[in-house]
N, C-alpha and C positions, 0 to 999 in steps of 0.2 A: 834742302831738307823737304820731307813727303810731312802734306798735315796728317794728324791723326782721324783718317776718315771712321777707322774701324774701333768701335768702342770698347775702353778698356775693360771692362767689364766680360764681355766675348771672348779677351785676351786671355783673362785671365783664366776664365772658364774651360779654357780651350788646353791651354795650357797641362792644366790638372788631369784632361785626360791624352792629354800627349804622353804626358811624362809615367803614367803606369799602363798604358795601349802597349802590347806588343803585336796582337795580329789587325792590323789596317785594311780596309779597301774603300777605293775609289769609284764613284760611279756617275755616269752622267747621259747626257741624253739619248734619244734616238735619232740616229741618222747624225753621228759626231760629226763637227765640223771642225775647224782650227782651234778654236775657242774652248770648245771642249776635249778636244783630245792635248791643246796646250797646256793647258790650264790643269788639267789631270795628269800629265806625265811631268809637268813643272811638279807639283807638290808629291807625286812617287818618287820621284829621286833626293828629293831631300829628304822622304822617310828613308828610305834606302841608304843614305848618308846617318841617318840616325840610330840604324843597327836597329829599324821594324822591320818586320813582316810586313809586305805591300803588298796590294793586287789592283790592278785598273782591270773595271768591269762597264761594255758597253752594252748596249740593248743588241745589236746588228753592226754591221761593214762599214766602216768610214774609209774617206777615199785616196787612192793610191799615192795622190802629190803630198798627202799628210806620215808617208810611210818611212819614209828616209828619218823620219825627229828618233832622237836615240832612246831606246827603251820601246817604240812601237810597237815590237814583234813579240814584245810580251803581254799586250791586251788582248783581254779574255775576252772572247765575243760570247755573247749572253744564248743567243738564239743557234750556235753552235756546239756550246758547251754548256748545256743547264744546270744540270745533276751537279758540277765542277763546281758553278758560279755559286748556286746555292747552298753547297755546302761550304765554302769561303764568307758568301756572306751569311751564312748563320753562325759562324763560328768566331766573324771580324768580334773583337772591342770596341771598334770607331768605324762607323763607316762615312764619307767623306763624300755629300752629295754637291757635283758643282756642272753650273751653268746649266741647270733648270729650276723654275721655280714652282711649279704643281709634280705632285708622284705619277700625274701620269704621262709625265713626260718622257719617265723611263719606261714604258711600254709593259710589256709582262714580266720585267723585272720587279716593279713596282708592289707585286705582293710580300715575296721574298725579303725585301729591305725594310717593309712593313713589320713582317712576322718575328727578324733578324731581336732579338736581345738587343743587340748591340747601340751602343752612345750615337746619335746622327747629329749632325753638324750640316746646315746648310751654308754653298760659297757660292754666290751669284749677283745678276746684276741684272735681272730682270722685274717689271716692275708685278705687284702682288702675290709675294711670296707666300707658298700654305706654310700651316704649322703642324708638319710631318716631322722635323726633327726639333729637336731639345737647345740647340745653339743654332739663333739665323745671324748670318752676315749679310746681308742683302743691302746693295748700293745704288741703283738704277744709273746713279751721277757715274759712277763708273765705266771707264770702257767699254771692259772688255772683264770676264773672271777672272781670266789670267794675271790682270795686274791686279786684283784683289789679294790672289792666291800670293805675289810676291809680297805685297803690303800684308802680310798675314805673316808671312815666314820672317818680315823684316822687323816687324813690331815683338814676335816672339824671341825675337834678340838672335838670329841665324842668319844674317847675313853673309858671313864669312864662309857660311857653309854650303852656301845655293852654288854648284858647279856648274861650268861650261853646256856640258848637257842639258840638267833643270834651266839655268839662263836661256837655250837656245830654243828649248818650248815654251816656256815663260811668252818669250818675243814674238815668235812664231802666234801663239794665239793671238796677242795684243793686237799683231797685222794683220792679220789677215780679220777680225773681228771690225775692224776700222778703216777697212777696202785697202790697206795700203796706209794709212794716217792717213786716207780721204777725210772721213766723216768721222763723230764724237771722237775729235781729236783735238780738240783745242786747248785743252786742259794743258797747263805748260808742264806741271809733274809729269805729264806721261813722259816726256822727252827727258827730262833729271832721271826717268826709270828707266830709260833706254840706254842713257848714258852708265848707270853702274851696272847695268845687265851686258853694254860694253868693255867694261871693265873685268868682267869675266873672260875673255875670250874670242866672244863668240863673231861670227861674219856674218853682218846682218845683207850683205849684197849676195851673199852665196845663200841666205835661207830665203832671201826672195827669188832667186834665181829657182831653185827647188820647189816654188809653193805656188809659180807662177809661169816659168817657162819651161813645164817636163811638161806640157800637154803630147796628146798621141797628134798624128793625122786626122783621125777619127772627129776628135773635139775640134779642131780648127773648120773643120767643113760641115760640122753640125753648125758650129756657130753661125758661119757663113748662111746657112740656109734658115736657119731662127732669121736672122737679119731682115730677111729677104719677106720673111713673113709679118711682120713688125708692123703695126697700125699705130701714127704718131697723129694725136688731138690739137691742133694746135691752138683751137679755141682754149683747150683746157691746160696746156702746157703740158701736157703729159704723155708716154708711150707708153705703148703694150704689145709685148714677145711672148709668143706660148710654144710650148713642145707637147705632143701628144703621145703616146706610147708603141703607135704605128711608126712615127717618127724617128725615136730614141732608137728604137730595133732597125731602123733601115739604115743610122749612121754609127751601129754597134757600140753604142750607149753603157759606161758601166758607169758606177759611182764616183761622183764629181765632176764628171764632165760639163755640166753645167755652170758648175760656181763660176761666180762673178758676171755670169750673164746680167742679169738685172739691173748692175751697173753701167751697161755699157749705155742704154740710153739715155742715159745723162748728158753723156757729152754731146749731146745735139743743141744747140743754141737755145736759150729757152725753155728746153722744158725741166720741170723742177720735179718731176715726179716718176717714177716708172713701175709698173708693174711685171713680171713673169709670172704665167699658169706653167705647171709641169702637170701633167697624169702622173701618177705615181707609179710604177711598175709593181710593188709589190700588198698593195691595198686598195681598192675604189675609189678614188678621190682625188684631189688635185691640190697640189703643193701651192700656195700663195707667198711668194714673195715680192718684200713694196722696200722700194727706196725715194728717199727726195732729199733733194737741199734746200739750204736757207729754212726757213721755220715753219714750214709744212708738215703738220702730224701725220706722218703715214701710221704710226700707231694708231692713231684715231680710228682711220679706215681698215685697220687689220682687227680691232676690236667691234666694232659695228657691224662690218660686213661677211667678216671671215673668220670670226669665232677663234683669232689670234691677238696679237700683242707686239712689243716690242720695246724699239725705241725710237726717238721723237723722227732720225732720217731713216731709219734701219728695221725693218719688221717683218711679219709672216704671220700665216693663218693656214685655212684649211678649209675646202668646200667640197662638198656630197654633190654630186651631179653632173652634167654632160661638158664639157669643155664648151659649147656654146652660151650655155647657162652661165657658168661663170663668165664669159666673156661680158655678157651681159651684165651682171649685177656691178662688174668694175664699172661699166659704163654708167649704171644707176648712181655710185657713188661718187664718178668726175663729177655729175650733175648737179649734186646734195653737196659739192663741196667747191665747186665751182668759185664762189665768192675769194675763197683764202688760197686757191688756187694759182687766183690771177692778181691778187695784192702784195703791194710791193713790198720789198725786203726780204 
């Protein structure tokens, strides 16, 4: 049995406009990752089980190994299709904002959903939620959204109705939001959720197969050469991998080839912390992601230094200036954090 994380009161709430919504859309952040395009095309297909009108709506391109989850090839990309998106969501009943916690996280979407009539619900699990919609669920303790989104469908009494497919993105965000059940996975419910989301069908060996071993050539000799560039602190227990945009373009670079890089210095003995710089390709500025283990806030340092957030192993931010610069300022912050860097447990 799942505790009742999500309060009855939200349920109920929520409820009332389920049940007289007939046109729904979903939306969520910029630059979708697993989590978000899971977690959105888990709760479209149980509208769609529900006999609504649905629509998942993103800022921009999420990435190819996410393409195969069933229902994909019907999100709306926002920055492709405006005129379409906006008039869908001016027209939504409910619009269904998950896994971001501020509006501007959906980029120039973010007026439109504003302007929209329409009831908003927030489903997320990051930490200081704004109060842009009328119903927040907001969990931080939580995963991933995805398993919000099932504890949401499950508390509204629809269990029986979450199919093979909704199960198969449901899971899909869970994992890959959790490197894999690396990190914020201790929780033993997650694994009782994995288990009835097993009981749907679904083959959780072939969605990892899909989310983790369709890389190109391309990505594997990118990786390779990130590697090679990789500066590891071992006063501070920590590394650091960067990719620049000269880079990205000389090893034909498209969306996703990246992920899970900032994982991989982990596995180095010792060190409990990693960071990745990207250059962005399509803005000024450099992507920050921070991972660590055992009880090191890398949200700390993604709040301090990088005008981001997260969670406690798991985080990102964003920095205006040269790839050197940035290099530097991580450097500023091993040093400011040095003490809990190197303490035990």
């Amino acid at each position: 049995m799942l505790t009742k994380v999500i309060e009855q009161a939200n349920i109920d709430h929520f409820i009332k406009w389920f049940d007289r919504a007939e046109k729904m859309v979903i939306v969520s952040h910029i630059s979708p990752d697993g989590d978000a395009i899971g977690s959105s095309l888990g709760l479209w297909h149980f509208l769609e089980s529900q006999g609504k009108t649905a629509h998942v709506i993103v800022p921009n391109a999420f990435p190819d190994f996410l393409k195969w989850m069933p229902g994909s090839k019907d999100i709306l990309q926002y920055d492709r299709y405006r005129d379409f998106a906006n008039k869908l969501i001016a027209e939504a009943d409910v619009i269904c904002c998950l896994d971001f916690n501020v509006i501007q996280r959906i980029d120039a979407m973010g007026k439109a959903v504003l302007e929209s009539p329409a009831r908003k619900i927030l489903i997320d699990h990051h930490l200081h939620p704004g109060d842009f919609c009328r119903i927040i669920i907001s969990h931080p303790n939580i995963s991933s959204t995805s398993e919000l989104v099932f504890r949401l469908i499950c508390r509204m009494g629809y269990f029986n109705d979450i199919t093979k497919e909704g199960a198969e993105c449901i899971y899909t965000g869970m994992m890959t939001d959790t490197g894999g059940f690396t990190f914020n996975s201790n929780n033993r419910e997650i694994y009782f959720i994995i288990s009835e989301l097993l009981s749907k069908g679904i083959d959780k060996d072939a969605i990892y197969r899909n989310v983790y071993n369709t890389y190109s050539e391309s990505r594997l000799r990118l990786m390779g050469h990130v590697l090679t560039q990789m500066k590891v602190y071992p006063e501070y227990r920590a590394a650091m991998i960067s990719l620049t945009v000269k880079e990205q373009s000389r090893f034909n670079y498209i969306r996703g080839d990246s992920e899970g890089f900032v994982n991989i210095p982990l596995s180095i003995k010792n060190v409990v912390f990693s960071c990745f710089l990207r250059e962005d390709t399509e803005r000024p500025m450099i992507k920050i992601s921070l991972r660590s283990v055992g009880s090191f806030p890398c949200n700390q340092v993604a709040a301090e230094f990088f005008h981001g957030g997260g969670h406690l192993n798991a985080s990102g931010g964003e920095f205006y200036g040269t790839m050197e610069e940035a290099k530097a300022l991580f450097e500023k912050a091993l040093e400011k954090y040095k003490p809990l860097l190197n303490a035990k447990g």
